[in-house]
C-alpha positions in Angstrom: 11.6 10.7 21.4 11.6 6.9 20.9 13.0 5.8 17.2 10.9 2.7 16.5 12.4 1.5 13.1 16.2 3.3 14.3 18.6 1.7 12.1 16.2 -0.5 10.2 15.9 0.0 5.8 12.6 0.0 4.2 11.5 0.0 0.7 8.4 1.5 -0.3 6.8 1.1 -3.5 4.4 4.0 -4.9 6.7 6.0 -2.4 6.0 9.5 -4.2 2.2 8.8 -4.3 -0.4 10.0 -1.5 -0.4 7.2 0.9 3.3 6.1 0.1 5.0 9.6 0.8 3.1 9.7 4.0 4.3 5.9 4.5 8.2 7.5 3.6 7.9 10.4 5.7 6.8 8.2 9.1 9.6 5.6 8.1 12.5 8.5 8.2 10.9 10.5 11.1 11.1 6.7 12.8 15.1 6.6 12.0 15.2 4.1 9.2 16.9 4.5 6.1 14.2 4.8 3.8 13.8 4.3 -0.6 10.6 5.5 -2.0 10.5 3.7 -5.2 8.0 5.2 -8.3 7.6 6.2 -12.2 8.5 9.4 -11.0 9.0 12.0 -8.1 5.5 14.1 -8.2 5.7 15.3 -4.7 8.2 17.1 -2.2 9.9 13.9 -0.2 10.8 14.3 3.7 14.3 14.8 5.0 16.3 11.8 5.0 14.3 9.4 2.3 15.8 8.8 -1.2 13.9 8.5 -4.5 14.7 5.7 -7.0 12.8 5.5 -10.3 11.2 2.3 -10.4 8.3 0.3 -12.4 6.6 -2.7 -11.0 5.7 -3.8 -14.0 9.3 -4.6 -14.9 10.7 -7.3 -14.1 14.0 -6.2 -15.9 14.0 -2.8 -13.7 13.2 -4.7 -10.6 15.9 -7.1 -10.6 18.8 -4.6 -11.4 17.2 -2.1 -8.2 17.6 -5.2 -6.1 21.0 -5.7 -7.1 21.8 -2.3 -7.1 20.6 -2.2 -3.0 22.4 -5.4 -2.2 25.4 -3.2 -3.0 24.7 -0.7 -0.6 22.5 -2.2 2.5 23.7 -5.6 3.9 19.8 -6.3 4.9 16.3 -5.2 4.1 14.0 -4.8 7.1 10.5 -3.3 5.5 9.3 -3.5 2.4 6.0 -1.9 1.5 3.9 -2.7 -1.8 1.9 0.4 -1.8 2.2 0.9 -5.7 -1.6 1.0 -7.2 -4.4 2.2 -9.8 -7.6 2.6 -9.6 -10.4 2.3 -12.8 -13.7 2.8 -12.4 -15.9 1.0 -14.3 -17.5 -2.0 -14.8 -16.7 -5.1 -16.5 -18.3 -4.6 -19.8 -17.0 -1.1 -19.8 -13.6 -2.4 -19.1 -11.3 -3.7 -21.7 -8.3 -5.8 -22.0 -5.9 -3.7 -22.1 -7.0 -2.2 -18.5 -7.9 -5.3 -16.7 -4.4 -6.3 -17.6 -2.3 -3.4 -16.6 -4.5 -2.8 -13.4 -3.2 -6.5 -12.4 0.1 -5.7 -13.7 0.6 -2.8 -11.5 -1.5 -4.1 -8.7 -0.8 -7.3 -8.3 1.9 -8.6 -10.6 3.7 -5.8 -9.1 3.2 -6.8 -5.6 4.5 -10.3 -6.7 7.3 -9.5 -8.7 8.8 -7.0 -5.9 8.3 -9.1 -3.4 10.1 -11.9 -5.0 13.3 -10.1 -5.7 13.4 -8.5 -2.5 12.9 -11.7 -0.3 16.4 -12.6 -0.5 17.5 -9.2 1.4 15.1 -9.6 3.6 15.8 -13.1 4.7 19.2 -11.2 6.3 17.1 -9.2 8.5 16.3 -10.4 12.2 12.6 -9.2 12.1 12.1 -8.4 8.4 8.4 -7.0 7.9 6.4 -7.0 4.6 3.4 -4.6 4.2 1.0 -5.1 1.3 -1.7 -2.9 0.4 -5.7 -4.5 -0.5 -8.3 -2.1 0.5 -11.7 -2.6 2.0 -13.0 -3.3 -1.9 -11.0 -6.6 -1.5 -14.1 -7.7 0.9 -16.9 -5.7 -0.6 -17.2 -4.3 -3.2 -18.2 -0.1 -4.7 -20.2 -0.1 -7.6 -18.5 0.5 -11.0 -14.9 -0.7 -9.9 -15.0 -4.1 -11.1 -11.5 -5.0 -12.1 -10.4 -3.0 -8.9 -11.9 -5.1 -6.5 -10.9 -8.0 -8.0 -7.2 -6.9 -7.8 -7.2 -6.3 -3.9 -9.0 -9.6 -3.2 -6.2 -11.4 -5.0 -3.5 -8.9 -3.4 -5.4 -10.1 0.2 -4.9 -13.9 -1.0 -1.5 -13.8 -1.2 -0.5 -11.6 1.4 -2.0 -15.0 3.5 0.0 -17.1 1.2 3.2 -15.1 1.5 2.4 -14.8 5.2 2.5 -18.7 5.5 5.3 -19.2 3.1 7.9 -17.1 4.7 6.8 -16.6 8.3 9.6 -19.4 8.7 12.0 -17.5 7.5 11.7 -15.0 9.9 9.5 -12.9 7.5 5.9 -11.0 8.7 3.6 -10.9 5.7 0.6 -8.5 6.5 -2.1 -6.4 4.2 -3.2 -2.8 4.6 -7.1 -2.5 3.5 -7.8 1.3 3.8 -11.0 3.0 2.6 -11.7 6.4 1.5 -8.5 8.1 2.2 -7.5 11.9 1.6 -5.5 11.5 -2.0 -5.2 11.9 -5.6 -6.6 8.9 -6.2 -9.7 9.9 -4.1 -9.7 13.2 -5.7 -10.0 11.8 -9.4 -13.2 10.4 -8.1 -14.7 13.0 -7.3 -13.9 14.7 -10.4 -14.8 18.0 -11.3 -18.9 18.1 -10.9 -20.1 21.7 -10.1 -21.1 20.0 -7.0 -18.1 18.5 -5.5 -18.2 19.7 -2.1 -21.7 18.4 -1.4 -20.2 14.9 -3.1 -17.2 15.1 -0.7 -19.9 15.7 2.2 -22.0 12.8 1.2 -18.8 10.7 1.3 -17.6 11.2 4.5 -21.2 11.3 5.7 -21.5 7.1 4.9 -19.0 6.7 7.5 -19.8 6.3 11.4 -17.0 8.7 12.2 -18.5 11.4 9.2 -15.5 12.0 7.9 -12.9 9.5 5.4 -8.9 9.2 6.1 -6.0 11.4 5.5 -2.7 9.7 4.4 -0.7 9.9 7.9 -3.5 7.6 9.5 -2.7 5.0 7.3 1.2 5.7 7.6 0.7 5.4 11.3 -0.6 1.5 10.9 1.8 0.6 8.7 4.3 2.0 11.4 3.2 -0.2 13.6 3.4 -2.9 11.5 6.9 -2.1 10.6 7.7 -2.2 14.0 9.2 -4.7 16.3 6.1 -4.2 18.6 4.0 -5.9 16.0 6.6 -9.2 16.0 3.7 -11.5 17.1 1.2 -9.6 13.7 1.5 -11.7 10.6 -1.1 -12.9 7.7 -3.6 -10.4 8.3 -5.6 -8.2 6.5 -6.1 -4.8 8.3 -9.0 -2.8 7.9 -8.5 1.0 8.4 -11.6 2.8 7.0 -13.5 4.5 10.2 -16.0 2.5 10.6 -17.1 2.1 6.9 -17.5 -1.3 6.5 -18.9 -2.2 9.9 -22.4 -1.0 9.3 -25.2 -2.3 7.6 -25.6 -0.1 4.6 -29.4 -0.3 4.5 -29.4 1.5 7.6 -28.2 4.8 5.4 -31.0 4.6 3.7 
């Protein structure tokens, strides 16, 4: 079996979430040395990847981790920003205190990581960064106002970062899923006495009738990971089966 990312480090925020452990999982199976970076451990990590507690919202935390791995790895090959929250509701029903820890975590987060990690991944010879929008960063779901607007700044920089450090030897790329198979997706469908027929519905909007599961995300970020995507840098990647191809009168 062929080893893309063999002897290659990656650090992956939001690592013990749904997308991220999948992310962690792919990364080790691949044979890098892998970090999955969160508040806390909620779920079961794969063989051969490490858990360090980590908040993106500190700037404090993120600083000593960074040290702490320049102890131990000489380089830093991948680094994903998959950390991320969701609210859902609209602007007026949104207050302060939410529109500023959904950018704190969502995109302060993304900046803050990726500035204290650039410096061990300038020492890699084909270092990858992997940011995470979504397809709300292009259009936009009713009722998650301050959501959107976080992934369309997350897209803006990844171009920026792209253009910034691409001569330095660094890829800068965005991962803009849709509806995918997690927790996050879960707590939207909440707890109606009709979920099922909510979930149908859901996967119904999509050309291919059904939404993501967490390894088909994990499977593009691979790629991007990877030294076959060397020539892949500044772009945002749409993965959401089809979803936001079609015109959505046409559901009607």
């Amino acid at each position: 079996m062929k080893h893309v990312l063999q002897a290659k480090t990656a650090f992956v925020t939001g690592g013990s979430g749904g997308i991220g452990t999948a992310i962690c999982a792919r990364f080790a199976a691949e044979g890098a040395s892998v970090i999955a970076a969160d508040l806390q451990q909620s779920t079961e990590l794969a063989e051969g990847v490490e858990f360090v507690e980590f908040d993106v919202t500190r700037e404090d935390t993120i600083i000593s981790t960074f040290a702490d791995l320049e102890k131990r790895w000489d380089k830093l090959d991948i680094l994903v920003n998959a950390a991320g929250i969701e609210i859902e509701e609209t602007i007026e029903n949104t207050t302060l205190e939410q529109w500023n820890r959904i950018f704190a975590i969502n995109v302060t987060g993304t900046f803050l990581t990726s500035k204290y990690a650039l410096p061990l991944l300038r020492r890699s010879n084909a270092a990858s960064l992997i940011n995470f929008g979504s397809y709300d960063g292009y259009i936009a779901d009713p009722g998650l106002a301050a959501y959107c607007a976080t992934k369309g700044a997350v897209h803006a920089l990844t171009r920026a970062m792209a253009c910034d450090h691409g001569p330095e030897g660094i890829r800068v790329n965005a991962i803009c899923p849709g509806y995918v198979n997690t927790p996050m997706l879960q707590s939207f469908f909440g707890e109606s006495g009709d979920i099922e027929s909510l979930k149908q519905a859901v996967r119904d909007v999509h050309p291919m009738r059904t939404y993501g599961e967490p390894e088909d995300i994990a499977n593009l970020v691979n790629w991007l990971a990877s030294d076959e995507a060397r020539y892949a840098s500044g772009q945002l990647w749409v993965i959401d089966g089809g979803l936001s191809a079609q015109v959505q009168q046409m559901n009607l």
